[in-house]
C-alpha positions in Angstrom: 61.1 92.1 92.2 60.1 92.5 96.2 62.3 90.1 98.3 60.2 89.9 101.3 61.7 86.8 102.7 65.6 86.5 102.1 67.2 83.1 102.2 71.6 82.9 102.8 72.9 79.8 102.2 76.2 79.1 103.8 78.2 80.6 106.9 81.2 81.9 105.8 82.5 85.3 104.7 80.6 85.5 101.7 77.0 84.4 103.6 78.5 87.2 106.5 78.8 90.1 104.1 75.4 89.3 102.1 73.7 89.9 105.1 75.7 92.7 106.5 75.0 93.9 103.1 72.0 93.7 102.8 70.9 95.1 106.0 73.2 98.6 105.3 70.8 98.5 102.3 68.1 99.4 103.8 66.2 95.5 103.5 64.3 95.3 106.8 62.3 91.9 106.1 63.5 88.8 107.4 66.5 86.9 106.8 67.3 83.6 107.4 70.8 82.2 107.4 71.1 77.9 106.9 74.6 76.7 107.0 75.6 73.4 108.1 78.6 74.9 109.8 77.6 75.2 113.8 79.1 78.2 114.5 78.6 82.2 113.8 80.8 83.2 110.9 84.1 83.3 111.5 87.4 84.5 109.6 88.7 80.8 107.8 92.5 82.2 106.7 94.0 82.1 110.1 92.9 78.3 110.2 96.1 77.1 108.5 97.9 80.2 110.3 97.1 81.8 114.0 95.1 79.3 114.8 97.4 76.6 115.2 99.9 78.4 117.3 100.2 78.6 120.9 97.0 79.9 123.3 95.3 81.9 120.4 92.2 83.5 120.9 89.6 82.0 119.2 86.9 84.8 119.6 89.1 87.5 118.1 88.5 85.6 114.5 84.9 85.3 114.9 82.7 88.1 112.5 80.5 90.8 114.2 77.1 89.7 114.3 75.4 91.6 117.2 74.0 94.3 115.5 72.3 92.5 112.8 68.7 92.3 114.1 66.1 89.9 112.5 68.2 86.9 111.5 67.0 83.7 112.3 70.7 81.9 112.2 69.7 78.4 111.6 73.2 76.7 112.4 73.8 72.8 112.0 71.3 72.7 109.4 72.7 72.0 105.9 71.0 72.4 103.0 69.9 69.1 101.1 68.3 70.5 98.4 66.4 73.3 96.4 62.9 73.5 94.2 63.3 76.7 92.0 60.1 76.5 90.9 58.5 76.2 94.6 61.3 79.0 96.1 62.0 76.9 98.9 65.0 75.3 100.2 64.6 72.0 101.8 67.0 71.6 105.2 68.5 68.5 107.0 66.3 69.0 109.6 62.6 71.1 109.5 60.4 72.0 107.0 61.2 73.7 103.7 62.5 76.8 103.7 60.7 79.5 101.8 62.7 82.5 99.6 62.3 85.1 97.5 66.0 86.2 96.9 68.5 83.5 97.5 72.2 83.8 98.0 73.8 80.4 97.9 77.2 80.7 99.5 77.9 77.2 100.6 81.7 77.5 100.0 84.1 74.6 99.3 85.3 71.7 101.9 88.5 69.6 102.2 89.1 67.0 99.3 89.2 63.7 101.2 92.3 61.0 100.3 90.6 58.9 97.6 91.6 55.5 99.6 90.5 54.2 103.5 92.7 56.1 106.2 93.3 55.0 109.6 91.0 55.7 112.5 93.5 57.9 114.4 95.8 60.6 113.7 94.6 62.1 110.1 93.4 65.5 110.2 92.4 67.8 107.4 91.7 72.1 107.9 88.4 73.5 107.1 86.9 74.5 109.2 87.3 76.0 113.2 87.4 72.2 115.2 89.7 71.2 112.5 92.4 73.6 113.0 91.8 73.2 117.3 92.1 69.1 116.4 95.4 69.4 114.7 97.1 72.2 117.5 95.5 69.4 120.1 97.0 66.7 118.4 100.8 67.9 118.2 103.7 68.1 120.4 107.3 68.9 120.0 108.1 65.6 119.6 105.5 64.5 116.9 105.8 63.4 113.8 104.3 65.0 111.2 103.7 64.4 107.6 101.4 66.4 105.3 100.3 65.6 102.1 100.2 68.8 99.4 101.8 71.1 99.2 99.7 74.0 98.2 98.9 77.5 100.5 97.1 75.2 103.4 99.9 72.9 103.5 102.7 75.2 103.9 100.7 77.4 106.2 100.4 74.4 108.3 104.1 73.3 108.3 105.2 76.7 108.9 102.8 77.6 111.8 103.4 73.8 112.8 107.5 75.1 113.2 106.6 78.1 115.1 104.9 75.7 117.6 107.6 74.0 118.2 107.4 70.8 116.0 110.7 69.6 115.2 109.9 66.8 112.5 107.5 68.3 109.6 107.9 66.6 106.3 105.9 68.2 103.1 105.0 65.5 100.7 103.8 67.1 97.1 103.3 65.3 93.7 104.0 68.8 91.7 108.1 69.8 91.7 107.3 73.1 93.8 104.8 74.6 96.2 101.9 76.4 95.4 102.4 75.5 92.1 99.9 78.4 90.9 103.0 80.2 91.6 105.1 79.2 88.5 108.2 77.2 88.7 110.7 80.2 88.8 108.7 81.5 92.3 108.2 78.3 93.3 111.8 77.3 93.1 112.7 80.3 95.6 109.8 79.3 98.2 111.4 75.6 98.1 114.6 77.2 99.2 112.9 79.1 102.0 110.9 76.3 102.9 113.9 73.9 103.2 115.9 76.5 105.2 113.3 76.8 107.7 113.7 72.9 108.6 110.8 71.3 107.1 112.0 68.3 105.4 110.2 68.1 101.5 109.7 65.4 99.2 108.3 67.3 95.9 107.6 65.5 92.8 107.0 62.6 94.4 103.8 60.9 95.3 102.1 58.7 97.9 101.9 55.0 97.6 100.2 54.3 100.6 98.9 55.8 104.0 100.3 52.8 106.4 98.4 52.3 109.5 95.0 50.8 110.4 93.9 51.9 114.5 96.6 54.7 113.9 98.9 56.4 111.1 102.2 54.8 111.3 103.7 56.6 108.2 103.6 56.7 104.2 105.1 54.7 101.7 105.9 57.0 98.9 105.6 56.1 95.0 109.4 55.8 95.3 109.8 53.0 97.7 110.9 55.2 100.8 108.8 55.3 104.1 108.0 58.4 106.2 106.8 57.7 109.6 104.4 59.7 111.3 101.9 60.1 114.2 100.6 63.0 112.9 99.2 63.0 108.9 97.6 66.5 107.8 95.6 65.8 104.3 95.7 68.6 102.6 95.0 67.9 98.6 92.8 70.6 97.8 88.9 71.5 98.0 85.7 70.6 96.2 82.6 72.6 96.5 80.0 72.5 98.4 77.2 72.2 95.8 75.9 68.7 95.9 72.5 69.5 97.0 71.7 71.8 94.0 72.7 68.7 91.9 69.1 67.2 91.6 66.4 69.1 90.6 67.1 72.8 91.3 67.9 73.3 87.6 71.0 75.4 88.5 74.0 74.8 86.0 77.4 73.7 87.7 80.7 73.8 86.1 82.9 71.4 88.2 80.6 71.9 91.0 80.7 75.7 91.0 77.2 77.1 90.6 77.8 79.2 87.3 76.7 82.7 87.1 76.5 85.6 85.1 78.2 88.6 85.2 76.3 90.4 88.0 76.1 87.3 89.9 72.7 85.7 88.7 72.3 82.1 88.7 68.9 82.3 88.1 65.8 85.0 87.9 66.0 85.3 92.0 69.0 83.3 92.7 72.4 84.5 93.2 75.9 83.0 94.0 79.0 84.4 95.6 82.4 83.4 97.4 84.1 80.0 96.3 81.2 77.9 95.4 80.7 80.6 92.3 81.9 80.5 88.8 80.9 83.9 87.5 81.5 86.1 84.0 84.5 88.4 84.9 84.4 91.1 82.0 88.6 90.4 81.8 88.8 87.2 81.4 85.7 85.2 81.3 84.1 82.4 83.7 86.4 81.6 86.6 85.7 80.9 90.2 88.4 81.8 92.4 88.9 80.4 96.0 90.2 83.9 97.4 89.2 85.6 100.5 88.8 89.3 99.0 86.5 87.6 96.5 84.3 86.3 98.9 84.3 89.4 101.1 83.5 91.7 97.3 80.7 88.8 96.0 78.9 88.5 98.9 77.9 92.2 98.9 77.9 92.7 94.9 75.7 89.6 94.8 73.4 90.5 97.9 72.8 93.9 96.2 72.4 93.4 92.9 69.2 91.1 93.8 67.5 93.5 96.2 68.1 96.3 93.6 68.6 94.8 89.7 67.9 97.9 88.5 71.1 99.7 89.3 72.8 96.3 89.5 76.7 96.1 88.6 79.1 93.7 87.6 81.5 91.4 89.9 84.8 92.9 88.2 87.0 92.9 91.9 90.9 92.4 90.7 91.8 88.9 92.5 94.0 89.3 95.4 95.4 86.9 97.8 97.5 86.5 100.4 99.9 84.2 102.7 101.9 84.6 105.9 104.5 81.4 106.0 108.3 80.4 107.1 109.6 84.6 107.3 107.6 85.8 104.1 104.4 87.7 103.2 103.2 86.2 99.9 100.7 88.8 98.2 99.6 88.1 94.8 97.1 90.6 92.5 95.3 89.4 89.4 94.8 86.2 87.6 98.0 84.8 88.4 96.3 80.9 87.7 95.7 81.7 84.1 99.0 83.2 82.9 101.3 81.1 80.6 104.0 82.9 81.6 105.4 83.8 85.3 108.9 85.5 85.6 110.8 86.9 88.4 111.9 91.0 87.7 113.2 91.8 91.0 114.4 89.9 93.6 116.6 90.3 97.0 117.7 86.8 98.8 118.7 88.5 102.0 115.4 90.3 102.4 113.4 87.0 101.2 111.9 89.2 98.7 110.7 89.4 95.0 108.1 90.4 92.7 106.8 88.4 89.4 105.0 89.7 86.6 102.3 86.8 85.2 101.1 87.2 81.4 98.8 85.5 79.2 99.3 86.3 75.1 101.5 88.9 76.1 99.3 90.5 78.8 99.8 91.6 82.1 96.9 89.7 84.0 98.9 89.4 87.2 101.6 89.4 89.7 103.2 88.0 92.8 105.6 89.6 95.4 107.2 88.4 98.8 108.0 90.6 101.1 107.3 93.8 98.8 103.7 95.5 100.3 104.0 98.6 98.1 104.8 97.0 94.5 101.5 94.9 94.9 99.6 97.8 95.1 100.9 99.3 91.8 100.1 96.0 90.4 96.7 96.0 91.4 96.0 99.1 90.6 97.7 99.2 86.9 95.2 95.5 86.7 92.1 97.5 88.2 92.3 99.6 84.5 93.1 97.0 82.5 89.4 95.7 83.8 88.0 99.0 83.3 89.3 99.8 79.7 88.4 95.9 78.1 85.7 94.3 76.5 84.2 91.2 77.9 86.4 88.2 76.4 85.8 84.6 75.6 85.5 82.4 78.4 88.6 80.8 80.2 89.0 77.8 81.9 88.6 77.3 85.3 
C-alpha cells in the first residue's frame, strides 16, 4: 500500500509523534493534521500540575513543530465524520478531506456533571485554556471544591496548595484516591493528602451543585453543605470518537476505536494514544489513558501503516506517572487489572513505598512513591514477562 496523502486526526501527543514519525521515516508526501484543538501540540500532564502554579511559561510545554515541513495543520477544525469506503474525512468546516493512511488520534475529553451547573465558577482541565481558566479564577482566599478524586483531581488540589489556596476540599464517591491504586496505597495517599491541608470527604457523594448565576457550594448525599466559589469537575474522561459512530464502519468498544495488535482498525486505518483499544499480546484488548502510551502508539501505529511489511506489535509496558502533595507516584504495568495490590516496602518519613499488583498470581504490575530506581526493576522484570507469553484472552477494559 502507497500512502500518498497522509491524514492525522487529533492534536495531541499521539497525533505529534505520528507525524514526527513519520517524517524520520523517510514519508515525504503530504500530511495533513485536523484537530479541533486550536493550538500546536502541546504537552497535556502539566495541565493539572505546572500549569496551574504561579507565572509558568506556557511555551516551554508546547511540542517542537518547526522542522516538520509539509504539514498543512488545519487547527479548529474537528472532525465530524468519516466514509471508509470514499477515504475521506469530512471536517466542521471545508470540503472533505481525502487519505490514504489515516491515524485517528482524537484522544479523550472531560466527562461533563450529568445535571445543569451554574453559569459561573465551574471549571473542568483538558485542555491548555482550561488549566489558564482555573489558575485565573483562584485566589488565596477562594474557595474551592473539586469533585473526584482521581490523578487530575489531586494534581489540582495539590498544585492549587502550592498556589497559595488555603480552602481546597476533595469530594470523591470511592473511599480513597486514585482508586486504581488499591485500597492499601490508597489509604497512605489519603494520609498524605490530609496532612497537606486539603480537607476530603471520600465515600461520599454529591447531592447537588447549588447555585444558578454562580456556584455557591454542594450539598453532599449526606446532608452537609460545602461552600465554594470555585468548583473544579473532575469525574473522569470519555473519548473523543463520536464522529466515527455513523457510518465509518469502525468498531468501538466504549467509545475506544478497537484495534488489532499492530494497531489496525481497518485495511488503511490506524489508531493510537487514548482514544485506542488495542490487542496487547499480555493481556488482551485494553486502552489505557497513559502518556507513554500515546508517545509509543503514535509512532508504532504511524509506522506500521507506511511499512506493514515489517510491521510490529504495540507491546510498550504501561507506565505512568504523578507529581502531588511531596510525592512522585510512578506506576509500571497493568496496575488497573490486578485483583490484588499489596504494599512490600514502605518508609513514612520518606513518604515512600512500593506495591506489587497481581492478577491469578501474576505479577502484571506495580506502584512506588518516592522510590525512582525500584520502578525500573519493575518495568523491566514486566518488559520479559511480555516478551516470553503468548497472546491471552481478552480482558476488560
Amino acid at each position: 500500500m502507497v500512502v500518498d496523502n497522509l491524514v492525522v486526526v487529533g492534536g495531541g501527543l499521539a497525533a505529534h509523534r505520528a507525524v514526527v514519525a513519520a517524517r524520520a521515516a523517510g514519508h515525504g508526501a503530504a500530511i495533513t493534521v485536523i484537530a479541533a484543538e486550536q493550538h500546536m501540540p502541546y504537552d497535556r500532564p502539566p495541565l493539572s500540575k505546572q500549569l496551574l502554579g504561579p507565572a509558568e511559561d506556557v511555551a516551554r510545554h508546547f511540542y517542537h513543530c518547526d522542522d516538520l515541513q509539509g504539514v498543512d495543520w488545519q487547527l479548529g477544525n474537528a472532525a465530524v465524520s468519516l466514509d471508509t469506503a470514499g477515504r475521506t474525512v469530512q471536517t466542521a468546516v471545508g470540503h472533505p478531506v481525502p487519505y490514504d493512511g489515516l491515524v485517528i488520534a482524537t484522544g479523550k475529553r472531560a466527562r461533563p456533571w450529568p445535571a445543569p451547573l451554574p453559569a459561573k465558577g465551574v471549571h473542568m482541565i483538558r485542555d491548555l485554556g482550561d488549566a489558564l481558566r482555573l489558575r485565573d479564577a483562584v485566589t488565596p482566599d477562594s474557595r474551592v471544591v473539586i469533585i473526584g478524586g482521581g490523578f487530575i483531581g489531586c494534581e489540582a488540589a495539590s498544585s492549587l496548595i502550592d498556589l497559595g489556596v488555603r480552602d481546597v476540599t476533595i469530594v470523591e464517591v470511592a473511599p480513597h484516591p486514585m482508586s486504581v491504586l488499591g485500597s492499601e496505597v490508597g489509604d497512605v495517599a489519603l494520609e498524605i493528602i490530609a496532612r497537606s491541608g486539603v480537607h476530603c470527604r471520600f465515600g461520599v457523594g454529591v447531592q447537588s451543585v447549588d447555585g444558578v448565576d454562580a456556584v455557591e457550594g454542594l450539598t453532599l448525599t449526606t446532608g452537609e453543605h460545602l461552600s465554594a466559589d470555585v468548583l473544579l469537575v473532575s469525574i473522569g474522561s470519555i473519548p473523543n470518537s463520536e464522529w466515527l459512530t455513523t457510518g465509518s464502519g469502525l468498531e468501538l468498544l466504549n467509545g475506544h476505536v478497537v484495534c488489532d495488535e499492530y494497531c489496525f482498525a481497518d485495511a488503511n486505518i490506524v489508531a493510537a494514544g487514548d482514544v485506542a483499544a488495542w490487542m496487547h499480546p499480555f493481556v488482551g484488548t485494553v486502552a489505557i489513558e497513559h502518556w507513554a502510551i500515546a508517545r509509543d502508539m503514535g509512532a508504532i501505529a504511524v509506522n506500521n501503516l507506511l511499512h506493514p511489511e515489517t510491521k510490529t506489535p504495540m507491546s510498550t509496558v504501561p507506565t505512568f506517572w504523578s507529581d502531588q502533595f511531596g510525592i512522585k507516584i510512578k506506576s509500571a504495568g497493568f496496575v488497573s487489572l490486578a485483583d490484588t495490590i499489596s504494599i512490600v516496602d514502605r518508609d513514612p518519613e520518606k513518604k515512600s513505598l512500593a506495591a506489587e499488583a497481581y492478577r491469578n498470581g501474576e505479577l502484571i504490575g506495580a506502584i512506588v512513591f518516592n522510590k525512582n530506581r525500584a520502578i525500573i526493576n519493575y518495568q523491566r522484570t514486566i518488559a520479559e514477562k511480555i516478551q516470553a507469553a503468548p497472546t491471552t484472552a481478552a480482558a476488560t477494559i
